[in-house]
Structure formats: structure tokens, C-alpha cells
C-alpha positions as CSV (number, residue, x, y, z in Angstrom):
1,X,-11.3,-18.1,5.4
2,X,-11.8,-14.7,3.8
3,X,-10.7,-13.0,7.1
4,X,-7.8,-14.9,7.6
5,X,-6.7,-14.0,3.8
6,X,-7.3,-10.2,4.4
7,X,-5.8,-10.2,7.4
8,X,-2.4,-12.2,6.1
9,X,-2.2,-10.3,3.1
10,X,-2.5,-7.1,5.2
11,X,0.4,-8.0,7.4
12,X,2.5,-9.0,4.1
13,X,1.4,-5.2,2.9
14,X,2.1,-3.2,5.7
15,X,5.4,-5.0,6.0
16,X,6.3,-4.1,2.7
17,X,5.5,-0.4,3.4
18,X,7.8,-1.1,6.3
19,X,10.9,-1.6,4.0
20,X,9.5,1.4,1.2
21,X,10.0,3.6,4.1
22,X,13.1,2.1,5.3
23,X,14.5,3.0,1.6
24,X,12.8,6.3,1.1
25,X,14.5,7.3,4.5
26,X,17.8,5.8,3.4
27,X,17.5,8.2,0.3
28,X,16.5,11.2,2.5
29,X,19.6,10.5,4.4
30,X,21.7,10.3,1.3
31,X,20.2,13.3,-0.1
32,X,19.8,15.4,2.6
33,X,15.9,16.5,1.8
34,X,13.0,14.2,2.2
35,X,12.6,11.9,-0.6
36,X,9.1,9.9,-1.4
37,X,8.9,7.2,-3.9
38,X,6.0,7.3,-6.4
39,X,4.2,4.0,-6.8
40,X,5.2,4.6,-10.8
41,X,8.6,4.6,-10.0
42,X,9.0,1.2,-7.5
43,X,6.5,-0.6,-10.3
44,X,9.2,0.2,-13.0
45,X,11.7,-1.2,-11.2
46,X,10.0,-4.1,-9.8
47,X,8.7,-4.7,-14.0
48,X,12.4,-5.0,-14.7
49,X,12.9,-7.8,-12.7
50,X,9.7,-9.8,-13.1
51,X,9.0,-8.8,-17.1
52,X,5.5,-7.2,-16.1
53,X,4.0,-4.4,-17.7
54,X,5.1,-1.0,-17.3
55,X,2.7,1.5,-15.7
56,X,2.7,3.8,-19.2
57,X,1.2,0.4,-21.2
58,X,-1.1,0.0,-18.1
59,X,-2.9,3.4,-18.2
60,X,-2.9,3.4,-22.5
61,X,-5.6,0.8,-22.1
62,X,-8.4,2.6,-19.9
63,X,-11.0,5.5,-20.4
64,X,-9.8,8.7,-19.3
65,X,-11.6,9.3,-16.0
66,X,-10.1,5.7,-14.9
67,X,-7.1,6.6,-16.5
68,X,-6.7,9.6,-14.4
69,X,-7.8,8.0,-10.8
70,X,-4.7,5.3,-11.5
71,X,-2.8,7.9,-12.4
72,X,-3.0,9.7,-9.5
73,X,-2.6,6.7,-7.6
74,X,0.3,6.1,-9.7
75,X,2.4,9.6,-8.5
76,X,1.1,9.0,-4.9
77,X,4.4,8.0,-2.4
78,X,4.7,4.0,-2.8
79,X,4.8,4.0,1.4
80,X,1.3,5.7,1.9
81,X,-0.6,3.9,-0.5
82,X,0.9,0.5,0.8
83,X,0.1,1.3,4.6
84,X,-3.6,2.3,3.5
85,X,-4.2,-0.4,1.5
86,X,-2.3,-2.7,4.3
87,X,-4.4,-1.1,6.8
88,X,-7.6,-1.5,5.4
89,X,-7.3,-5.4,4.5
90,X,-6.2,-5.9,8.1
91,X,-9.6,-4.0,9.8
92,X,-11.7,-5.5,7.4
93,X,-10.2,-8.8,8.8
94,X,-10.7,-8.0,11.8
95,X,-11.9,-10.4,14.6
96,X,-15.3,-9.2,16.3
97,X,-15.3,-9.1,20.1
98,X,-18.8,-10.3,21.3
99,X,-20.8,-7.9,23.2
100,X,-20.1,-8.8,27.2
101,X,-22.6,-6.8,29.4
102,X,-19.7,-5.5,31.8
103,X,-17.6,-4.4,29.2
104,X,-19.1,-1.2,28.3
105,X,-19.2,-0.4,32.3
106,X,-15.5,-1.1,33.3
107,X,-12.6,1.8,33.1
């Protein structure tokens, strides 16, 4: 059951990097250099919409080495760290191929 989660959440992941690239290349087009959306920056504007916390009140409330991983994470472009996360959930769900004795001998 917990493969089949990972691996449907990493589909729904990597999709969504699919479209944060779509955007970031529609506003390269527009602006005529290469433009990468911060994570900060699409959380904001997703908070508008669903009345969530902003990422400034989210790193006020942890230590300072925690504080400064997120915020890193926070400035990183929204389309890598949704195609790594995306990524990861999907080979962790992997299914295993069983070990045939040919396999390993064919080319």
C-alpha cells in the first residue's frame, strides 16, 4: 500500500513540476532571459489562495540551523525541488524485478 502511495504521489509531483516549468518557460519567453521560480515565491502565491501560512511565519518558528536548511530550500527553483522530490517518491516505489538466472546473461 505504501508503494503504491509513493509512487501516485510521485506522478502527481513530477506532474506538477511539469507545469512550473511550463510557466517558468512561458516567463523566459516573455522576458527574454531565463527565469526560475523560487519555491518562496509559488508558496506565496499558492497561500493567497488557500489562506495558509506564509513561508516568512514558517521559518520564525524554527532553530537557526533548521531555519537555514528550509531557507535554502525555500530560494531553490520551485521546478528542481519538485522533480527531485517527485523523483525520489517514485524509485522508492518502485516495483522489484525478481532475479531470473538468464537475465543477467542476455544483450
Amino acid at each position: 500500500m505504501l508503494k503504491f502511495l509513493s509512487r501516485f504521489l510521485g506522478f502527481w509531483i513530477v506532474a506538477a513540476a511539469l507545469v512550473a516549468a511550463i510557466v517558468d518557460g512561458a516567463k523566459s519567453i516573455g522576458a527574454s532571459a531565463l527565469v526560475l521560480t523560487p519555491v518562496s515565491e509559488t508558496w506565496t502565491t499558492l497561500a493567497g489562495f488557500a489562506g495558509w501560512e506564509t513561508p516568512d511565519d514558517l521559518l520564525s518558528g524554527f532553530s537557526e540551523p533548521f531555519a537555514s536548511v528550509l531557507g535554502f530550500l525555500l530560494g531553490a527553483p520551485t521546478v528542481v525541488v519538485l522533480a527531485v522530490l517527485g523523483i525520489a517518491l517514485l524509485l522508492a516505489g518502485a516495483k522489484r524485478r525478481r532475479p531470473s538466472i538468464g537475465r543477467e546473461f542476455m544483450a
